[in-house]
N, CA, C and O atoms as a GROMACS GRO file, in nm:
protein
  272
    1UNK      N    1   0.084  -0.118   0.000
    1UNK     CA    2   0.000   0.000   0.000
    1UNK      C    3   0.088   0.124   0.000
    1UNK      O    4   0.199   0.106   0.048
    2UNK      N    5   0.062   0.233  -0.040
    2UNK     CA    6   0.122   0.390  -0.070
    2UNK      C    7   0.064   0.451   0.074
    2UNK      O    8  -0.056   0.448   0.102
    3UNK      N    9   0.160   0.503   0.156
    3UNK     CA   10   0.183   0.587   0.277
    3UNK      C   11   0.069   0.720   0.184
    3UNK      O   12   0.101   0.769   0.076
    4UNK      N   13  -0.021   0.745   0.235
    4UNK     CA   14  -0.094   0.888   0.185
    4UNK      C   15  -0.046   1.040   0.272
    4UNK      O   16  -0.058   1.054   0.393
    5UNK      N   17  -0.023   1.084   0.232
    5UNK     CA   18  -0.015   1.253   0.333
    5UNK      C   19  -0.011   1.341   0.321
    5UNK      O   20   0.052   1.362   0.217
    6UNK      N   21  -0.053   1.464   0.384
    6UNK     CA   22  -0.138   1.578   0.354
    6UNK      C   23  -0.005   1.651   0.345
    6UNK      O   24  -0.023   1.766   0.306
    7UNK      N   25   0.118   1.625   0.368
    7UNK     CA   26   0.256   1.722   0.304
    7UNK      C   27   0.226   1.746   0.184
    7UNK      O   28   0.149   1.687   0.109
    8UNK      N   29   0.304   1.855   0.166
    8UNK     CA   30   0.323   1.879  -0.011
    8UNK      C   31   0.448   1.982   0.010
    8UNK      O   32   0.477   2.022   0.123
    9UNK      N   33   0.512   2.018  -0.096
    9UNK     CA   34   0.668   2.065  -0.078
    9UNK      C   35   0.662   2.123  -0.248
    9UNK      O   36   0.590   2.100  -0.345
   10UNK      N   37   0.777   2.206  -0.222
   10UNK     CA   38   0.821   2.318  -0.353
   10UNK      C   39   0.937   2.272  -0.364
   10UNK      O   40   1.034   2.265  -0.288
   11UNK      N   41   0.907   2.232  -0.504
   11UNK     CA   42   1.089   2.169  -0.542
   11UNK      C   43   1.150   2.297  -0.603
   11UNK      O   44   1.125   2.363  -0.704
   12UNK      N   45   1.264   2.308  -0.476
   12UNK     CA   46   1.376   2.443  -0.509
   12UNK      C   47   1.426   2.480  -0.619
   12UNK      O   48   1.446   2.600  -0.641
   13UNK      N   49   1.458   2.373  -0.721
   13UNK     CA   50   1.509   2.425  -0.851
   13UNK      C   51   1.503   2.298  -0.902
   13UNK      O   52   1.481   2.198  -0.833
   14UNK      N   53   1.528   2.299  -1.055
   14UNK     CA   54   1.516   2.229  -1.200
   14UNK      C   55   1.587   2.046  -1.108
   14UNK      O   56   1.682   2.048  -1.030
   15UNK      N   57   1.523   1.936  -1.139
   15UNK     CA   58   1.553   1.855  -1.070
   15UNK      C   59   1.498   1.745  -1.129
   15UNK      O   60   1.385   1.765  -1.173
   16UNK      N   61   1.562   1.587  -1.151
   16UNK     CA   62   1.504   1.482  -1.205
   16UNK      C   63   1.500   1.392  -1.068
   16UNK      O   64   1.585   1.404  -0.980
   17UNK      N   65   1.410   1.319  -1.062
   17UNK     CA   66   1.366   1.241  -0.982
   17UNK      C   67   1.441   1.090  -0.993
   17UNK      O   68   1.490   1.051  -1.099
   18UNK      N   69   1.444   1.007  -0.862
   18UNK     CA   70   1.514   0.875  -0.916
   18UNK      C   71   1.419   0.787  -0.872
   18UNK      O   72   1.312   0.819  -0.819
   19UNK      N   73   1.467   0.646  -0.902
   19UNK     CA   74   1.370   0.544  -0.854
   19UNK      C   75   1.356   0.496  -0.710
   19UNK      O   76   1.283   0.408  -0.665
   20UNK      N   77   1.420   0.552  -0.667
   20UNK     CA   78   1.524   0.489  -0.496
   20UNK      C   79   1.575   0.558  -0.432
   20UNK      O   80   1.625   0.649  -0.498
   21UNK      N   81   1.592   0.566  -0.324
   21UNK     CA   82   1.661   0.715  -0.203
   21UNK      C   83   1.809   0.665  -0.194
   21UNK      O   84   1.878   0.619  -0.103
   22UNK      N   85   1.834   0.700  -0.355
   22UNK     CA   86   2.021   0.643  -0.314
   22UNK      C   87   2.027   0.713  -0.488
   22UNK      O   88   1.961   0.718  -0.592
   23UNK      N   89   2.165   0.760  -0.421
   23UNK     CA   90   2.246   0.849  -0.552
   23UNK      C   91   2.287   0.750  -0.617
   23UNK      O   92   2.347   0.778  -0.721
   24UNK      N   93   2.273   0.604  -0.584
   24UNK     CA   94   2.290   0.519  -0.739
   24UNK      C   95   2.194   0.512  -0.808
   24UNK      O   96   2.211   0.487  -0.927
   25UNK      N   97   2.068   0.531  -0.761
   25UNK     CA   98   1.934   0.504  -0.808
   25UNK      C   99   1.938   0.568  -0.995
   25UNK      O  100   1.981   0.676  -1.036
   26UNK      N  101   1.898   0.493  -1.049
   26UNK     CA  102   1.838   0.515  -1.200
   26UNK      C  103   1.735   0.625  -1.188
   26UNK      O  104   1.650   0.633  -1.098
   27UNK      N  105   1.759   0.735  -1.320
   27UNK     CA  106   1.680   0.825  -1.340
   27UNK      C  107   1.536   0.798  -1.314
   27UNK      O  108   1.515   0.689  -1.368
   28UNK      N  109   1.436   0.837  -1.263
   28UNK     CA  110   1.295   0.861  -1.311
   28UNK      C  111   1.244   0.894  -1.388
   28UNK      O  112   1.286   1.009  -1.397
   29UNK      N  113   1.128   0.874  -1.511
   29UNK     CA  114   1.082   0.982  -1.576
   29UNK      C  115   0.995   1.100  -1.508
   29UNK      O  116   0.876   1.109  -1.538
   30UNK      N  117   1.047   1.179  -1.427
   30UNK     CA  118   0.993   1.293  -1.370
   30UNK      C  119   1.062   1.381  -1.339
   30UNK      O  120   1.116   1.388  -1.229
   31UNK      N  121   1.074   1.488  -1.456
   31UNK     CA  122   1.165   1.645  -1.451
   31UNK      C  123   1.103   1.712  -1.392
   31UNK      O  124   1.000   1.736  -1.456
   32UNK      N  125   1.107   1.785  -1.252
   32UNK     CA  126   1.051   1.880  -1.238
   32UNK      C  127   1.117   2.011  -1.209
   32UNK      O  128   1.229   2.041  -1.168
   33UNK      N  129   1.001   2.088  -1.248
   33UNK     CA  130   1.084   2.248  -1.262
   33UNK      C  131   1.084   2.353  -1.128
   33UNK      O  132   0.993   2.359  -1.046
   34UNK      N  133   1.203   2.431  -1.127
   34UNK     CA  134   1.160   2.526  -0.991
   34UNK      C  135   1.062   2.542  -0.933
   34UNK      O  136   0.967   2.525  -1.010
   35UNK      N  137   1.024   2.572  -0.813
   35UNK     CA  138   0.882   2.586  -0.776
   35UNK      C  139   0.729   2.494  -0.800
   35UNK      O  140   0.611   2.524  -0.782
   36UNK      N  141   0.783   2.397  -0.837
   36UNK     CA  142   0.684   2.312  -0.869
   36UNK      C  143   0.587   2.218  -0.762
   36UNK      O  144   0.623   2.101  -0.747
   37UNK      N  145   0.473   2.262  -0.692
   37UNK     CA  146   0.405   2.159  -0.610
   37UNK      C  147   0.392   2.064  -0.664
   37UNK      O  148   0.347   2.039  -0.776
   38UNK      N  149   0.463   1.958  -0.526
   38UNK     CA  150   0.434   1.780  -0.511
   38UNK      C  151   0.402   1.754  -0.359
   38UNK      O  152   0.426   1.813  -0.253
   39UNK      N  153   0.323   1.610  -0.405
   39UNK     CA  154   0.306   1.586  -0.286
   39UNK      C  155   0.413   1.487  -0.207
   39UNK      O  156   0.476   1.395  -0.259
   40UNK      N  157   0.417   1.531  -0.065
   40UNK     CA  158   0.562   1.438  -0.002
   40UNK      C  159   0.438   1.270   0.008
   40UNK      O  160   0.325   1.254   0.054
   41UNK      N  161   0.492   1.218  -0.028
   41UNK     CA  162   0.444   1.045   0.067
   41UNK      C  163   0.524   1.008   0.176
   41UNK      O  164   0.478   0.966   0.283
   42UNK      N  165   0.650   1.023   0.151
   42UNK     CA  166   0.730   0.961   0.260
   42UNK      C  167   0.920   1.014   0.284
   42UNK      O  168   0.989   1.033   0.184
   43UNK      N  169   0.971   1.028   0.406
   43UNK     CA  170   1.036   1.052   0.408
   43UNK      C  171   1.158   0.960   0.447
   43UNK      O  172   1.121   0.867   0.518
   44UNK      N  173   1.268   0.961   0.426
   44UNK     CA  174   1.394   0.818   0.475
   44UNK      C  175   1.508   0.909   0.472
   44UNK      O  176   1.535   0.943   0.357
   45UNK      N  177   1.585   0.960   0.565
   45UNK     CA  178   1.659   1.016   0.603
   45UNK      C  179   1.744   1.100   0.524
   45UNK      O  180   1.799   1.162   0.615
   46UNK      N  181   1.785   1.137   0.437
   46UNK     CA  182   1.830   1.210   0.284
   46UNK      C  183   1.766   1.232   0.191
   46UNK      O  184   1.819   1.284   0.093
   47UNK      N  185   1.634   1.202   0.191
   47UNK     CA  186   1.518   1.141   0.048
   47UNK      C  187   1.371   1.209   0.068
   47UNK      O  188   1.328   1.257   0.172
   48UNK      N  189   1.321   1.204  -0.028
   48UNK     CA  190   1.177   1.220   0.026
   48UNK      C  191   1.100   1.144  -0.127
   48UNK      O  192   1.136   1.137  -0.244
   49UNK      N  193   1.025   1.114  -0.078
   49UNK     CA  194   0.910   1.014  -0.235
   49UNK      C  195   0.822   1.072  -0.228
   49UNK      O  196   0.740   1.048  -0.139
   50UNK      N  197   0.798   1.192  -0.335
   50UNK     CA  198   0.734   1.263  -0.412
   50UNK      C  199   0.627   1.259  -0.510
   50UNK      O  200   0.650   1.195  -0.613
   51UNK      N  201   0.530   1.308  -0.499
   51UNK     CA  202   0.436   1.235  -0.658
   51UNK      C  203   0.403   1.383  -0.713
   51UNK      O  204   0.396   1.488  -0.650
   52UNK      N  205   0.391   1.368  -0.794
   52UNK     CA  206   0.318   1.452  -0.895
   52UNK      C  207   0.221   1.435  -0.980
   52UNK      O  208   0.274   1.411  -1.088
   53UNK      N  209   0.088   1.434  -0.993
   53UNK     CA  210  -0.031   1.359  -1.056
   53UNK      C  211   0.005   1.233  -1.040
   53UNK      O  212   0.052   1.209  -0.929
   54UNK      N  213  -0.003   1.127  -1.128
   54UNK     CA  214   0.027   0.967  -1.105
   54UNK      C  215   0.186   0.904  -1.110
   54UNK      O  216   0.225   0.787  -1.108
   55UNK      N  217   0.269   1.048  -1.119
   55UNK     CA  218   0.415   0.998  -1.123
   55UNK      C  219   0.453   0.973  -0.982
   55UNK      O  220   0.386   1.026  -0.894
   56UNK      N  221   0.537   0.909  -0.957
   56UNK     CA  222   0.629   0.910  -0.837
   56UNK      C  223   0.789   0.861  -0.802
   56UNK      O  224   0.854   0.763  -0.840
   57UNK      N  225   0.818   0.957  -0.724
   57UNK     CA  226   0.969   0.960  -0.778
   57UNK      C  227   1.049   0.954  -0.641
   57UNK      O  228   0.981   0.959  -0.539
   58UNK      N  229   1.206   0.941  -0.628
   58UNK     CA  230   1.254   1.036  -0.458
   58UNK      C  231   1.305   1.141  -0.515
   58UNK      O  232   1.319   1.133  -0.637
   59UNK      N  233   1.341   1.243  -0.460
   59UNK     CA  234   1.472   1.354  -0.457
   59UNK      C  235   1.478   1.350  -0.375
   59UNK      O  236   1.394   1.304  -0.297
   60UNK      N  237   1.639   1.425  -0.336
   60UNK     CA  238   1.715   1.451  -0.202
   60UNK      C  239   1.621   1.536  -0.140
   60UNK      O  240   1.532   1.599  -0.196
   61UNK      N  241   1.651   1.531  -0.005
   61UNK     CA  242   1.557   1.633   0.093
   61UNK      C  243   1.575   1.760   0.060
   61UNK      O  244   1.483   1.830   0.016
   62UNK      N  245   1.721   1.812   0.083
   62UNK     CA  246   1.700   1.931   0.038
   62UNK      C  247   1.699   1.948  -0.094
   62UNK      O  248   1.818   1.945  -0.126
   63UNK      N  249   1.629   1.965  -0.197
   63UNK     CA  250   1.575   1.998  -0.320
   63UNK      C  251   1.459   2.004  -0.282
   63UNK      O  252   1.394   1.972  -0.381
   64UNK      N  253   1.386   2.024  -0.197
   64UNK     CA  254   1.196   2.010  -0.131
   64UNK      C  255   1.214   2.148  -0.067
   64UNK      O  256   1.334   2.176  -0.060
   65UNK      N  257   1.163   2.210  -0.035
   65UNK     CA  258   1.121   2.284   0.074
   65UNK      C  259   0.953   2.249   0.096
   65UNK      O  260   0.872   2.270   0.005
   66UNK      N  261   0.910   2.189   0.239
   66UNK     CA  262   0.827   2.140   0.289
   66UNK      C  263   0.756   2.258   0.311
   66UNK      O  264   0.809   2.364   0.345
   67UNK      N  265   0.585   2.233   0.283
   67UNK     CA  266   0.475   2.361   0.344
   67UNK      C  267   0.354   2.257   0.423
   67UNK      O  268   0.273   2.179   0.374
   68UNK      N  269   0.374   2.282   0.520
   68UNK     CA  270   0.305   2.224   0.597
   68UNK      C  271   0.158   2.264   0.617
   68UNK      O  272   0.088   2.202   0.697
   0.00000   0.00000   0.00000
């Protein structure tokens, strides 16, 4: 099952998403651009798993700024 949650976050600048909360992780197909609302699902200590309509992706934490 997908963790649901009412976070959502502004991705700080131009940023591709990966499959996995690890800088080996393989690209995602999900570019997103400065300022762009997503929603957080989940967080793992460097990472956060992000969706955007039906995509879902991680980026590093800081590339998010969280709005609670």
């Amino acid at each position: 099952t997908t963790y649901r949650s009412a976070r959502h976050g502004v991705v700080a600048g131009a940023a591709t998403g990966v499959t996995a909360p690890s800088s080996l992780a393989q690209p995602a197909q999900l570019v997103l651009k400065g300022g762009e609302m997503v929603e957080v699902l989940e967080t793992r200590s460097e990472w956060v798993r992000i969706r955007v309509d039906q995509a879902e992706a991680w980026l590093p934490r800081d590339a998010v700024f969280m709005v609670w």
